[in-house]
C-alpha positions, 0 to 999 in steps of 0.5 A, spaced: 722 439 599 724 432 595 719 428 598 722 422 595 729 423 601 726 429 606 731 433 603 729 440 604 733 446 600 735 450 605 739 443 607 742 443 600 743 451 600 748 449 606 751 444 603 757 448 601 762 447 596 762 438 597 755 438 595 754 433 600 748 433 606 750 430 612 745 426 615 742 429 622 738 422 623 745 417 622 747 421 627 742 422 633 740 414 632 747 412 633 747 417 640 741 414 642 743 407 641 748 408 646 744 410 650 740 404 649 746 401 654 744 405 660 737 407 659 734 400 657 730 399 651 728 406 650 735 408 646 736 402 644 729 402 639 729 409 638 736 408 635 734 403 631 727 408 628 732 413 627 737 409 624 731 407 619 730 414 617 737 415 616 737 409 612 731 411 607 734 418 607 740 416 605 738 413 598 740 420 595 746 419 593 748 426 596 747 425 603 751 422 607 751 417 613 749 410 610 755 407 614 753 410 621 746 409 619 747 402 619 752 403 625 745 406 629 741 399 627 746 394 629 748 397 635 741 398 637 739 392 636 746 390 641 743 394 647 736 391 646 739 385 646 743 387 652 737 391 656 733 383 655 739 379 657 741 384 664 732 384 665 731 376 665 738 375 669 735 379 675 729 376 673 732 369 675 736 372 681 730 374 684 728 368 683 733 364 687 731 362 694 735 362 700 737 356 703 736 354 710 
């Protein structure tokens, strides 16, 4: 295992001809920022941890996914934003008093 990027034999070994390694993490971190929008805040900031991972992991010119990782962290950071902006709305709906 190369410690520097995670990157296991086995993962190079299955690589096939390109020579490249697809990034796992990239992926995940996109997926759970997305569902981020529905499930607030958790996916939001898992996506954002696993775009990070996938953003270290990636340093190593022979994985790839640097783009999508990066993806994962903007879109994280989108749905927090969100899931902060829909809570404090209902917060402040909630506060409105009926009048007579």
């Amino acid at each position: 295992m190369n410690m520097e990027t995670n990157v296991t034999e086995r993962e190079l070994e299955n690589s096939g001809k390109t020579g490249t390694i697809e990034n796992r993490a990239a992926v995940a971190g996109l997926i759970a920022s997305n569902i981020g929008f529905v499930v607030l805040f958790v996916g939001g900031v898992v996506g954002i941890v696993f775009g990070i991972v996938a953003l270290m992991r990636s340093r190593d010119p022979r994985v790839r996914g640097r783009g999508m990782a990066i993806c994962a962290i903007v879109v994280g950071v989108l749905s927090i934003g969100t899931s902060a902006f829909f809570t404090y709305s209902l917060y402040m709906q909630s506060k409105i008093v009926p009048g007579p």
